[in-house]
Wavefront OBJ file of the C-alpha trace (Angstrom):
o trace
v -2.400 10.843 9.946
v -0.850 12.685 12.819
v 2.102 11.111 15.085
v 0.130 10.687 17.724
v -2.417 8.171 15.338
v 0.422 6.423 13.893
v 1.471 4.155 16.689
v -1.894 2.999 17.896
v -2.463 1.994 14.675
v 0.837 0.185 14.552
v -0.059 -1.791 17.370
v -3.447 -2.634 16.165
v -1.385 -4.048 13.186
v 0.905 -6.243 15.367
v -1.453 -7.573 17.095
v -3.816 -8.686 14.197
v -0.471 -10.077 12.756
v 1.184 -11.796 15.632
v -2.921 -13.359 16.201
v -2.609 -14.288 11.770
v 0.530 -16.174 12.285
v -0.208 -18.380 15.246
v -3.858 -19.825 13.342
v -1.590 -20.162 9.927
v 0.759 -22.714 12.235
v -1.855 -23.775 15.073
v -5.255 -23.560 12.815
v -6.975 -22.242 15.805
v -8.321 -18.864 15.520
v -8.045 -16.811 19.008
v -10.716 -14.228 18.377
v -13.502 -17.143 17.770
v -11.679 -19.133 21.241
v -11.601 -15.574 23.593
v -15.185 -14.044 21.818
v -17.230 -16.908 20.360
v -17.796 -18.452 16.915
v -18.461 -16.081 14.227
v -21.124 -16.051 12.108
v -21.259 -19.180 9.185
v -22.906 -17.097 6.019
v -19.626 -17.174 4.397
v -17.870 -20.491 4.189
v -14.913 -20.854 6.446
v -11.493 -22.266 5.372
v -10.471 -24.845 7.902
v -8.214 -27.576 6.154
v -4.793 -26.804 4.991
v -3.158 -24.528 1.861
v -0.374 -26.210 -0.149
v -0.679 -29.265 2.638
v 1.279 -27.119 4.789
v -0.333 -23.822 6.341
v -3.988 -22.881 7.591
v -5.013 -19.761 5.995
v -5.742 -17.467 8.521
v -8.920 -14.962 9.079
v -8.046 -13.214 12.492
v -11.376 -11.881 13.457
v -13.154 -11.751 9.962
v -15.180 -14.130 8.105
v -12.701 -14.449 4.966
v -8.764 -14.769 4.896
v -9.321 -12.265 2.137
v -11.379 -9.546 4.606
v -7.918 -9.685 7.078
v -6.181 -9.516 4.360
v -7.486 -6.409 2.810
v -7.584 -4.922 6.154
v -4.034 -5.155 6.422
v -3.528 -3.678 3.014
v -5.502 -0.343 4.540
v -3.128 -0.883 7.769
v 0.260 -1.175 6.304
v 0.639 3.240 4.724
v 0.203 4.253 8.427
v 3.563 1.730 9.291
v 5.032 2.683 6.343
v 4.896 6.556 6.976
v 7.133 6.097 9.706
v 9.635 4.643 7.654
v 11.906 7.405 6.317
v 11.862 9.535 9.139
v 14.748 10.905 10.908
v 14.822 9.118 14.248
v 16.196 5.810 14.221
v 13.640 4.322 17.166
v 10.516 5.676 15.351
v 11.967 4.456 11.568
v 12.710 1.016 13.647
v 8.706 1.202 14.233
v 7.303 1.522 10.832
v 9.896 -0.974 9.789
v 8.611 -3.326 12.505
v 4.980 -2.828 11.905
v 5.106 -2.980 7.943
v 6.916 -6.359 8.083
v 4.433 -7.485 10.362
v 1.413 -6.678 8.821
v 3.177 -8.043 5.604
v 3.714 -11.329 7.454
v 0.032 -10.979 8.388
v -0.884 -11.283 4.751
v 1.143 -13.865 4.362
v -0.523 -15.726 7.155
v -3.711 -15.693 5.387
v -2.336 -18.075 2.241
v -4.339 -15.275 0.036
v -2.773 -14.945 -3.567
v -4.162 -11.992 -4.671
v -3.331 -9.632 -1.981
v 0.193 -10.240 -2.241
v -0.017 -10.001 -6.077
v -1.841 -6.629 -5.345
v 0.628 -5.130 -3.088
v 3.241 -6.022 -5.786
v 1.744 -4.365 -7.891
v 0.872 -1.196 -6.029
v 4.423 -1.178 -4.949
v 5.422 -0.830 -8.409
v 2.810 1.793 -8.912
v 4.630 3.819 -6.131
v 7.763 3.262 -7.734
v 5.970 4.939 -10.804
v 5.073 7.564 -9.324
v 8.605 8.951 -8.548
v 10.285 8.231 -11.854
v 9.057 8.789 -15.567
v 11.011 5.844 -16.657
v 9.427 3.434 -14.538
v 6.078 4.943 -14.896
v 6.201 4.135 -18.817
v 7.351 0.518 -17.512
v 5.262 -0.154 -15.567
v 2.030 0.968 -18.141
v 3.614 -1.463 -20.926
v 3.785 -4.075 -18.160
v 0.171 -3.486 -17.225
v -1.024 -3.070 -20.545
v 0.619 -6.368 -22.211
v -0.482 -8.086 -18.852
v -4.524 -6.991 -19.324
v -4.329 -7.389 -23.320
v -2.521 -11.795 -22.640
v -5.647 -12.099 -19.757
v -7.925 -10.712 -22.231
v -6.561 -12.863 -25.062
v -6.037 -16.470 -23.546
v -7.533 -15.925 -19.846
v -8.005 -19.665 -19.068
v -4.340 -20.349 -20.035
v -2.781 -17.436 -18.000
v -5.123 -18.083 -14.707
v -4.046 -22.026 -15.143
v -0.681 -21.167 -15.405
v -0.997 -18.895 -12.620
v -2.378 -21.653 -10.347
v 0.135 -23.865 -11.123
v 3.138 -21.372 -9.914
v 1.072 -20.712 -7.125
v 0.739 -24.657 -6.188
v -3.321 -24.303 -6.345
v -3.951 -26.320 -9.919
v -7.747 -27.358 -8.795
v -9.347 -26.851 -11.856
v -12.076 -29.122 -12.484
v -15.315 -29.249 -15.298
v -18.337 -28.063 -14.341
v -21.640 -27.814 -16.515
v -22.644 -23.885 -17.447
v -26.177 -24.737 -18.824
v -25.116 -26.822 -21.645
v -21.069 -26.498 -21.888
v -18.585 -28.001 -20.044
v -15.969 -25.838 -18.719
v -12.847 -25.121 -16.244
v -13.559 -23.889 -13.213
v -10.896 -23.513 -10.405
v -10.985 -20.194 -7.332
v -8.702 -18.114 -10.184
v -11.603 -18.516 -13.230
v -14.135 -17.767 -10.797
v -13.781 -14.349 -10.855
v -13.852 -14.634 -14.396
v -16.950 -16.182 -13.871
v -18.497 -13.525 -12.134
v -17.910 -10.740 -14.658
v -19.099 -13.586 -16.957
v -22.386 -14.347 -15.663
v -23.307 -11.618 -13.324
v -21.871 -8.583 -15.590
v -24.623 -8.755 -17.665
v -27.361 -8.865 -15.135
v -26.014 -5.630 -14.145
v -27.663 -4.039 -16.974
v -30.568 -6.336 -16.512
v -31.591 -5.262 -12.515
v -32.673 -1.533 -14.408
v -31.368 1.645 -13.386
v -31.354 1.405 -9.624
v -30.225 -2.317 -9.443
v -32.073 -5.606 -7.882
v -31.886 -3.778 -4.237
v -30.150 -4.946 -1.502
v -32.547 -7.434 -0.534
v -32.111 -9.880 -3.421
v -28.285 -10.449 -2.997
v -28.304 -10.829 0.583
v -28.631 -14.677 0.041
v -25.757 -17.323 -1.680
v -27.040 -17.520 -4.355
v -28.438 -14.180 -4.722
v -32.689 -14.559 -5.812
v -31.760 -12.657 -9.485
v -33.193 -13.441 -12.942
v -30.636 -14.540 -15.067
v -28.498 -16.704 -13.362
v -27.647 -20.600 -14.653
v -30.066 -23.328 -13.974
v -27.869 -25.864 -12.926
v -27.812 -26.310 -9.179
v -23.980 -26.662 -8.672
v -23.299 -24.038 -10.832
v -25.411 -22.014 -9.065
v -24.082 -22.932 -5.367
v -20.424 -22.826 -7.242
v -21.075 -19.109 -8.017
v -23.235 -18.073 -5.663
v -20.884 -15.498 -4.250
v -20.627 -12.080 -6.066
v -16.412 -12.317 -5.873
v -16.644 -9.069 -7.007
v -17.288 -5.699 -5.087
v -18.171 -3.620 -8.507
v -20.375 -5.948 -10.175
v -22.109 -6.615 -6.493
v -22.727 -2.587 -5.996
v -23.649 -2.827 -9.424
v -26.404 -5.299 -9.286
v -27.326 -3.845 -5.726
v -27.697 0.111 -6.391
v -27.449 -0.717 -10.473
v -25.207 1.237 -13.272
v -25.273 4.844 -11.061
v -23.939 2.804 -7.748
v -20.984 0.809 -9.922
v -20.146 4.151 -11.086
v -20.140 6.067 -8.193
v -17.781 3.387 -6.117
v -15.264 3.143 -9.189
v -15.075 7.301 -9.238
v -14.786 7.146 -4.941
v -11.651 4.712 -5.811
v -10.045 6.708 -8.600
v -10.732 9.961 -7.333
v -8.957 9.298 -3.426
v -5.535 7.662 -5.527
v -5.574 10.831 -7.694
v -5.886 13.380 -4.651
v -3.563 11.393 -2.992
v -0.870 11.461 -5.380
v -1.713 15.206 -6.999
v -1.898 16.727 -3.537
v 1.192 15.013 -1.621
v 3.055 18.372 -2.522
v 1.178 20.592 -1.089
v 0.362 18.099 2.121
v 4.168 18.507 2.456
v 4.947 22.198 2.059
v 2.182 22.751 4.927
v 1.622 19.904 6.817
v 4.944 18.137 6.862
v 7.004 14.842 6.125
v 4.948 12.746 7.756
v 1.586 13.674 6.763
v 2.990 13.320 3.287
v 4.333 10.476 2.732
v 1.373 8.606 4.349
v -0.603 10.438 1.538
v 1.398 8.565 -1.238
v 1.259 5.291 0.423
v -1.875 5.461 1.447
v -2.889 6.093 -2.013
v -1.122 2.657 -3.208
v -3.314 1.266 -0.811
v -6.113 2.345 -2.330
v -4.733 0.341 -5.469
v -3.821 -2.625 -3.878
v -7.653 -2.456 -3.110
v -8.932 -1.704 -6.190
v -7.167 -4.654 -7.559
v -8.794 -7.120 -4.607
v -11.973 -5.452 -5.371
v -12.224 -8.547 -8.546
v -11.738 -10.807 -5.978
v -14.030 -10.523 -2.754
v -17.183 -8.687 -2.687
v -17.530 -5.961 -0.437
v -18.247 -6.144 3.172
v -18.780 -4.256 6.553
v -15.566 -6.365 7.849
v -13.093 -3.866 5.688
v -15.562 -1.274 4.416
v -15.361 0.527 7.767
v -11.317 0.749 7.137
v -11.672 1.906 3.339
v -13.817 4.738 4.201
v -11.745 5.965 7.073
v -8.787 5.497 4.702
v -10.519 7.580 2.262
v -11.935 9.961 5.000
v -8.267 10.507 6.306
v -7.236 11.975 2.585
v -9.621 14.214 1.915
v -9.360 15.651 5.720
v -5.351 15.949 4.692
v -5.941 17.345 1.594
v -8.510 19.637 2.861
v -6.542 21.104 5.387
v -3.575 21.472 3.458
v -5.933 23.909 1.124
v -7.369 25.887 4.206
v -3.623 26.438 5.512
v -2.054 27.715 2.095
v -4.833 30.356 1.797
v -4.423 31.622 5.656
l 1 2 3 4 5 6 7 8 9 10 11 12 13 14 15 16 17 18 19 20 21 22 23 24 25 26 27 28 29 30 31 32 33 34 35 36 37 38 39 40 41 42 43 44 45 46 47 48 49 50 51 52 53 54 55 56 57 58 59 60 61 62 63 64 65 66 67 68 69 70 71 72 73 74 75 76 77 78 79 80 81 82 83 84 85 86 87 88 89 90 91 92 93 94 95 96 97 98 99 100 101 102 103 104 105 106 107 108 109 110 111 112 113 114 115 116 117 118 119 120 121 122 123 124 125 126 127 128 129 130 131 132 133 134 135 136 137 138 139 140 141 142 143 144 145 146 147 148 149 150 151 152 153 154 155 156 157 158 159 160 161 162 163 164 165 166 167 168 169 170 171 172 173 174 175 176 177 178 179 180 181 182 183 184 185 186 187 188 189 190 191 192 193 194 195 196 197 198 199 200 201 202 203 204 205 206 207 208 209 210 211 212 213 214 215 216 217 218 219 220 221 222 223 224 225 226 227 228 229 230 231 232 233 234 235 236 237 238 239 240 241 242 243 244 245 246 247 248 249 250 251 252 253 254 255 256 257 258 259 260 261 262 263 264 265 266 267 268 269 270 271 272 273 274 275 276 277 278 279 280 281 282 283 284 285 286 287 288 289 290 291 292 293 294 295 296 297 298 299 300 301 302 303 304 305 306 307 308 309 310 311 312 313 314 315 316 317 318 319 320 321 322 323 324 325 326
């Protein structure tokens, strides 16, 4: 996270976002018109959101790949932020609103709602008062989803202007189903056949197809092509690499927001400012993550950012050991 990293990164975001907003206006995607169609395993978007925007995917397969890209993106803009020098805090101003317009671009609920939220877990972080806050806030919020989940993710898609829920047969019930239940769906019906693929999972082989070749799964054929994506990037580890591999990705996630939060002190007292503060927003980003994690599955397309993300922490925190005990 040094200064020199920082602005090449910034411009990676700009571009990415300036590329977001003109397919949200235009619909046409630049990377597919300058490098070629991408591939078609994952279904591609191409009509409007809300009757009024394309949703954007930049050069990914998924508005929601872009999206969490951006998420990864955005700590290295905002680092630059509070620093001293009004031309470099006018950069990670500049580059944090764009890659927050990017975001935007893509029409994605959840990654906004995620960024909220992790914004408000930064917020925590700093004050006592707001940390309590913001648990009761969480809490009551998981306990009502728990409780009445088809009335809070209905009401949710009506503030959001995406009320599309329609009844679909799940073997023999009728039920809701709109893109908001769906990932209730997949805890649902795929959670279970978690502990069904055996200690090591069903392998990799057997959910590289839509719908995955699993036992388990609902024998009606538009349920089946309705769910056939794992939204889900825990269960899908989990049903790849079983119970040990769910476990292992949910401990790499906790384990890089704790180090970055616990070790942001000592980053600062030996590194400096900068190298600091990216620490604590780079560990919100983690959590903005962890919260899209229930809503795509996990792919190459932002996997590559996540571990570099992750890499980048532990390298910080690392050094910031090896220099105290010089």
């Amino acid at each position: 996270a040094s200064a020199r990293s920082v602005p090449w990164i910034l411009g990676i975001v700009v571009v990415l976002a300036v590329a977001l907003l003109y397919e949200m206006f235009s619909g046409t995607n630049l990377w597919e018109q300058i490098f070629g169609p991408v591939d078609d395993l994952v279904k591609r978007f191409r009509g409007r959101r809300w009757d009024l925007i394309y949703r954007a995917m930049g050069p990914s397969r998924h508005p929601l790949f872009i999206a969490a890209i951006l998420t990864l993106l955005i700590p290295w803009c905002l680092s630059l932020v509070a620093n001293r020098e009004n031309r470099t805090r006018f950069l990670g101003v500049s580059g944090t609103f764009a890659g927050l317009l990017g975001i935007i671009a893509t029409a994605s609920r959840g990654p906004l709602l995620s960024i909220a939220i992790a914004t408000a877990f930064g917020f925590a972080e700093r004050s006592r008062k707001i940390a309590i806050t913001f648990a009761v806030v969480v809490t009551v919020s998981l306990a009502g989803l728990a409780w009445k989940p088809d009335a809070i993710l209905g009401q949710f898609d009506r503030l959001t202007g995406v009320d599309s829920a329609r009844v679909m047969e799940v073997e023999d019930s009728a039920e809701l189903y709109s893109s908001s239940r769906n990932r209730l769906w997949v805890w649902r019906i795929y959670g279970p056949l978690v502990l069904n693929g055996g200690v090591f999972g069903c392998g990799t082989e057997a959910l590289s197809t839509f719908p995955p070749n699993i036992p388990g799964l609902p024998t009606n054929v538009e349920t089946r092509e309705q769910i056939g994506i794992v939204d889900n990037s825990i269960v899908l580890v989990g049903l790849r690499f079983g119970i040990p591999g769910a476990v292992l990705l949910f401990l790499l996630m906790v384990t890089g927001i704790w180090s970055s939060i616990n070790q942001q002190r000592l980053v600062q007292t030996t590194l400096g400012d900068l190298e600091s503060r990216y620490l604590v927003y780079a560990g919100c980003g983690i959590v903005a993550l962890f919260i899209q994690f229930n809503l795509i599955f996990l792919s190459y397309e932002y996997a590559f950012w996540l571990l570099v993300h992750l890499g980048v922490i532990a390298g910080l925190c690392s050094y910031a050991k090896q220099c105290l005990t010089r």
